[in-house]
C-alpha positions in Angstrom: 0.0 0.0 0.0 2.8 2.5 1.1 4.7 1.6 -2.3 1.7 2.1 -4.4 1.4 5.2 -2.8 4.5 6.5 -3.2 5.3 5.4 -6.4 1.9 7.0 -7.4 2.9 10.0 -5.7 6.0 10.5 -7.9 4.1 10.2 -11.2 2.2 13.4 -9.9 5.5 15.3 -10.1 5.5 18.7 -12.7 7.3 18.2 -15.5 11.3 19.8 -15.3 10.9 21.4 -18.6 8.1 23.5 -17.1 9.9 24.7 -14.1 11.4 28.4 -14.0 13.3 29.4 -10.8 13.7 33.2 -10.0 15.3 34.0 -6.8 13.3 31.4 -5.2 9.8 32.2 -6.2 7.8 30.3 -9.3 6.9 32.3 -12.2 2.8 32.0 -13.0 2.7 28.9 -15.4 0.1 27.3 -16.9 -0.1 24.0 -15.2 -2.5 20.7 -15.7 -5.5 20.3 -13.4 -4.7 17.2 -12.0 -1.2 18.4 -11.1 -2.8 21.5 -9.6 -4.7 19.4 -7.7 -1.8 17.7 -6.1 -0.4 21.0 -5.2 -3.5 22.2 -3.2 -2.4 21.8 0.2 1.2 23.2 0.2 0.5 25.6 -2.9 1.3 28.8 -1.7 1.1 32.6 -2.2 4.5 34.6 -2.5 6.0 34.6 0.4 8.5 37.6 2.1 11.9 35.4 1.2 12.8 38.0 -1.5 12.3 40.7 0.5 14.8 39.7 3.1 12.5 39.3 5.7 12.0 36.3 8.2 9.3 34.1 8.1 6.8 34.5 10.5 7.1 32.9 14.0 3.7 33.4 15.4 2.0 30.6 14.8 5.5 27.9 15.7 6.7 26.9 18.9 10.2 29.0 18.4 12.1 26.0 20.5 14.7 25.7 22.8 18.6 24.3 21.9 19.9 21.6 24.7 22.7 19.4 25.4 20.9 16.4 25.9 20.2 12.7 24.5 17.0 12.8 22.2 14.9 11.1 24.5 15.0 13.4 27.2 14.1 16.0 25.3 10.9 17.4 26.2 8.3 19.4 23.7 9.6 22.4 21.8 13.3 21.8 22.6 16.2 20.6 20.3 19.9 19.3 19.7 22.0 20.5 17.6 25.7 19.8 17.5 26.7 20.1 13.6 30.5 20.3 14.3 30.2 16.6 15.6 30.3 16.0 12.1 31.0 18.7 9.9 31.2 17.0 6.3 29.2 14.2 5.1 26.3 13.0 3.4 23.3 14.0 5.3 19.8 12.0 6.3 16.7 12.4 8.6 14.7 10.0 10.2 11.3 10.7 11.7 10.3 8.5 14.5 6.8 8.6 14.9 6.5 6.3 17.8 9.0 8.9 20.1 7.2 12.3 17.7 11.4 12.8 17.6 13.0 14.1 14.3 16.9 12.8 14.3 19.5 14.4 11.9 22.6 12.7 10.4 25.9 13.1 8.9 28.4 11.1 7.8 26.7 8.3 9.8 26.6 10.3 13.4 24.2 12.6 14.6 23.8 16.3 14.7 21.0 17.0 15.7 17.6 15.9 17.1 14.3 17.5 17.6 10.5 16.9 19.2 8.1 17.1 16.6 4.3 16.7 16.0 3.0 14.8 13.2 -0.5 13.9 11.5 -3.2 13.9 13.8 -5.9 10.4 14.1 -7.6 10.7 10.4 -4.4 12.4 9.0 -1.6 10.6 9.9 1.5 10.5 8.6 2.7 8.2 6.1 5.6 6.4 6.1 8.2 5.1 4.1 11.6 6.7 2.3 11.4 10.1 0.7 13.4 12.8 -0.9 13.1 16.0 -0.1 11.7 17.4 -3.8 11.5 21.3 -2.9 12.1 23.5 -0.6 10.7 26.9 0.7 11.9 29.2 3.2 8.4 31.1 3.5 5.5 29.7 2.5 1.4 29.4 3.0 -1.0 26.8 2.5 -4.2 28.0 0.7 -6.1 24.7 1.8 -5.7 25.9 5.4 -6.8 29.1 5.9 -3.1 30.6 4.5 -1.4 28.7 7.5 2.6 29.5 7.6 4.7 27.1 7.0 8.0 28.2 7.3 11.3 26.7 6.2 9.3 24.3 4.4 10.8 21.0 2.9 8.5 19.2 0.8 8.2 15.6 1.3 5.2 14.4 -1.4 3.6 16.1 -4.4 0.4 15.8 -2.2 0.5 17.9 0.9 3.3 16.1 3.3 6.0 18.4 4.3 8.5 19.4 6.9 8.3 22.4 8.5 8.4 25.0 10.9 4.7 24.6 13.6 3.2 24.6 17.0 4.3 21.6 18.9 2.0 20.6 22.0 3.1 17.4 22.6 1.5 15.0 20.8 0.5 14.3 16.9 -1.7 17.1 15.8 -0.7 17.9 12.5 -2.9 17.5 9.3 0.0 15.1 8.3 3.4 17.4 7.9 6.1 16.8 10.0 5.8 19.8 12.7 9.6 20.8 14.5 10.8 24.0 16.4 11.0 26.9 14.3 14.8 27.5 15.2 15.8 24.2 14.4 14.0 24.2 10.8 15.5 27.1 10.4 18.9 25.7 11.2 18.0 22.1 9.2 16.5 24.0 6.1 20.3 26.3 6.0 21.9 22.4 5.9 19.7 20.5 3.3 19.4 20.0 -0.2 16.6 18.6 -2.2 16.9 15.3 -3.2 18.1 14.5 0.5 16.5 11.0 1.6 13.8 11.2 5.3 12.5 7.7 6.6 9.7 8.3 8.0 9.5 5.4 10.6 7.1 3.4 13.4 7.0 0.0 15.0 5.4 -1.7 12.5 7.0 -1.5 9.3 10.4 -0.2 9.9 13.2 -2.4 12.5 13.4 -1.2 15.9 16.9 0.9 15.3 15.0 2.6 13.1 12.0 3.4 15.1 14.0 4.2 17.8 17.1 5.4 16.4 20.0 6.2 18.6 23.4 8.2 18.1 24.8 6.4 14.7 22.3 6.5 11.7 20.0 3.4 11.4 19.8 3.8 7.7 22.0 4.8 5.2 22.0 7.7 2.5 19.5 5.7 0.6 17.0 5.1 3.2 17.6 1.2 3.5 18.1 -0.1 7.0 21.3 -1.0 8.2 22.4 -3.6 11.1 22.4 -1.8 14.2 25.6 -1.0 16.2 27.4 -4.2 16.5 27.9 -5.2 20.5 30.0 -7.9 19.7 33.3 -7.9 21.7 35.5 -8.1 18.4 37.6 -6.0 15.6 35.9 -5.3 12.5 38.0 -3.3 9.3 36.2 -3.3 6.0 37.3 0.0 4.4 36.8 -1.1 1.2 32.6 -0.6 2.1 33.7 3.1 1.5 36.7 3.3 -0.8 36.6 7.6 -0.5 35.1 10.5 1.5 35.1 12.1 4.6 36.0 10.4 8.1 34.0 10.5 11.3 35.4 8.4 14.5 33.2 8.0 17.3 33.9 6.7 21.0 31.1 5.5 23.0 31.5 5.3 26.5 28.6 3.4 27.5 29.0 0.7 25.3 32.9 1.3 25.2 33.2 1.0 21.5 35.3 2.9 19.1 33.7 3.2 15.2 34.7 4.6 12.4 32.7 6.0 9.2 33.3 7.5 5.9 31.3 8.7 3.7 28.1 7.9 5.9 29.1 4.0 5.8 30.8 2.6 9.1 34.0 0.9 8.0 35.2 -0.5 11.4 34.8 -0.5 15.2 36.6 -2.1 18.0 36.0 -2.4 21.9 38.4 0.1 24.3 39.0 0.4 27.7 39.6 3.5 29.9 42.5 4.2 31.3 41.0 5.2 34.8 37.5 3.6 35.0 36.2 6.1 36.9 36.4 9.0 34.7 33.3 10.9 33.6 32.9 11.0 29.8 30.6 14.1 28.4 30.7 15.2 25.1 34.0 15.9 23.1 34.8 16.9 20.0 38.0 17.5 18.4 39.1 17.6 14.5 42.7 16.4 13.6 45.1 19.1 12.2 47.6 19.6 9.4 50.4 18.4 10.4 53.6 21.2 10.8 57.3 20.5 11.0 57.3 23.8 12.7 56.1 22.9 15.8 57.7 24.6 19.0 60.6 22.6 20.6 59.4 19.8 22.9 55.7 20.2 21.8 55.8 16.4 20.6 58.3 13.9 19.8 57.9 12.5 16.3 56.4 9.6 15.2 59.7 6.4 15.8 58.1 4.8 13.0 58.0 7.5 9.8 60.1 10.2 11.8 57.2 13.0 11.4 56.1 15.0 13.8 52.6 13.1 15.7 49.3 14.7 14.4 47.5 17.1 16.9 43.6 17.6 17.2 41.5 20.7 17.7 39.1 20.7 20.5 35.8 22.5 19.4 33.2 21.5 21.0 33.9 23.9 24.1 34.0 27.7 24.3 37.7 27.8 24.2 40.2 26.0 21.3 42.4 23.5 23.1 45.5 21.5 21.3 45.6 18.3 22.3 47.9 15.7 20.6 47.2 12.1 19.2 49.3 11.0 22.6 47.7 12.7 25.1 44.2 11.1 23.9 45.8 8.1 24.6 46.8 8.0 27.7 42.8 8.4 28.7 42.1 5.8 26.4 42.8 2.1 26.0 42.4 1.0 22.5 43.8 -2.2 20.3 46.9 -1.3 18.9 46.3 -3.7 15.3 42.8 -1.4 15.3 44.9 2.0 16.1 47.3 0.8 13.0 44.4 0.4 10.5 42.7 3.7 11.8 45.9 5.6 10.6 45.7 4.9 7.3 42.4 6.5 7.0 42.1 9.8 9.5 43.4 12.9 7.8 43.5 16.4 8.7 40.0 17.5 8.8 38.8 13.6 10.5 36.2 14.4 13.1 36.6 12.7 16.0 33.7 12.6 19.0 34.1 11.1 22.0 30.4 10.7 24.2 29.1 8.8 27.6 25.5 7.7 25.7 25.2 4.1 24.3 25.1 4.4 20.1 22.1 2.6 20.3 19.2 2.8 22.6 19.3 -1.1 22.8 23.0 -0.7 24.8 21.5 2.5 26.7 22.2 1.7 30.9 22.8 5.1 31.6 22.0 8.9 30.4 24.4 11.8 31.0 22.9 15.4 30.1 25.3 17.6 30.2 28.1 18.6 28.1 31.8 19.2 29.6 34.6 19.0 27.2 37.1 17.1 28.6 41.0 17.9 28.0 44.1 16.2 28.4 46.6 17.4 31.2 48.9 19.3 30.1 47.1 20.8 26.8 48.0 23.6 24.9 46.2 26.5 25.1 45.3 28.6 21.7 
């Protein structure tokens, strides 16, 4: 039924030849019926985009950002945490079950927010989509002129993500509802043709209703094995030959995986150093390496006679320096999986260590807030 519909869905979509893009706003065209039709409950009047003016926020829950796991966050409020993972491919998954919206790239999150969808008689479908167009102010003329701001259009007939009030619980007339700071964030970071699983119990796996830090799907929309808990080393680079790296360390679960290009190509168990050290959020990106670093900063690698890589802290409000070495010393990871991980992290690798599980399935414990941790003995910028 949800094929039929969707495939059904796409035939309804205008014809490219007929489209005519100027700054934004669609030119009057002469259009068939039965594709106006399909447009009825998202066509819109012009909106104020051109005239440099905001959308308006009246008629949204505005939302509040926090530093928390999705599932603690409570209506209205939202996570968002791009530099986790600053390059990437990018894909949402709407969780109807939890009314969460979760936001990923290159396979980790970065970002997370309460939503409402369709209301009993109007509920949301689900199913993959792309997003097909995008609108940064715009009306529906099926609902009394209704804003919809930062619009992202999810079918030809009337499903769409967007900017709305958000009370708590499904009450939509189908559209994916969020915070209207976090469309507004989302909509700066998306490009049509970007795939959104919509998602419940009953058709999709329960990663996937449920998701958790690492995406349960991949840029396609097809599900993908959750998070393996397996006490084991696994390398397959080859799954993604090219493209930018992500490394994430989990402390709940203690596992260490890696991802390129939105595909996780490895992951091994680790150990802390001292067991009793809190883990919050932490996010560093590795640096070019310099052969002009000051006396004593690092001795250079015994093995190729370079100077060891250093990583940026930025997840905190100051810039700390911290150097491949002095990770590891809080750390405990297998040196044949540390060898393999060199071959693939270059400057620019993101690397994010966490407390929370990767998947709610491993979940035990929940930490809240963030405090970037730091090496002794790091370098102030």
């Amino acid at each position: 039924m949800q094929a039929a519909r969707a495939s059904a869905l796409n035939n309804d979509r205008r014809p490219m030849g007929r489209q005519k893009f100027v700054t934004g706003i669609i030119r009057p065209i002469k259009l068939p019926a039965a594709i106006l039709v399909c447009f009825a409950l998202l066509q819109a009047p012009l909106g104020m985009g051109a005239t440099g003016k905001l959308p308006p926020k009246h008629t949204s829950t505005l939302g509040t950002p926090r530093t928390a796991v999705p599932n603690r966050l409570k209506p209205g409020e939202y996570l968002w945490v791009p530099e986790v993972s600053p390059r990437g491919p990018i894909v949402m998954v709407v969780s109807l079950p939890e009314q969460l919206v979760y936001v990923y790239r290159n396979g980790v999150i970065i970002g997370a927010a309460t939503a409402s969808t369709g209301k009993k008689g109007h509920r949301t479908p689900t199913g993959v989509f792309t997003i097909l167009q995008k609108r940064e102010d715009h009306y529906s003329n099926l609902y009394n002129a209704a804003p919809m701001p930062y619009m992202q259009r999810l079918t030809w007939d009337g499903i769409a993500i967007h900017a709305g009030r958000l009370p708590g619980y499904p009450a939509s007339h189908g559209c994916v509802r969020l915070p209207y700071e976090f469309a507004r964030k989302l909509f700066a970071e998306t490009k049509t043709g970007l795939t959104v699983v919509v998602s419940d119990e009953k058709l999709f796996p329960e990663n996937v209703a449920h998701p958790g830090l690492v995406a349960p799907v991949n840029v396609t929309g097809t599900p993908v094995g959750g998070p393996s808990l397996v006490d084991g080393i696994v390398w397959e680079p080859d799954a993604a030959p090219e493209g930018p790296v992500t490394i994430l360390l989990t402390n709940e679960d203690r596992r260490i995986r890696v991802f390129r290009n939105g595909v996780e190509i490895g992951h091994a168990p680790f150990t802390l150093m001292d067991r009793h050290r809190k883990i919050t959020l932490h996010v560093l990106t590795r640096l070019e390496v310099s052969s002009s670093q000051p006396p004593g900063a690092e001795a250079p690698d015994p093995a190729t006679g370079r100077p060891i890589p250093r990583w940026l802290e930025v997840s905190g409000k100051d810039e700390n320096a911290v150097s491949t070495a002095e990770l590891l010393a809080v750390f405990n990871i297998p040196s044949e999986f540390l060898s393999d991980l060199a071959t693939v992290v270059k400057p620019g690798t993101t690397l994010v260590i966490t407390q929370p599980a990767a998947s709610a399935s491993a979940r035990t414990t929940l930490t809240n807030g963030v405090v970037a941790i730091s090496a002794d003995g790091a370098t102030r910028k």
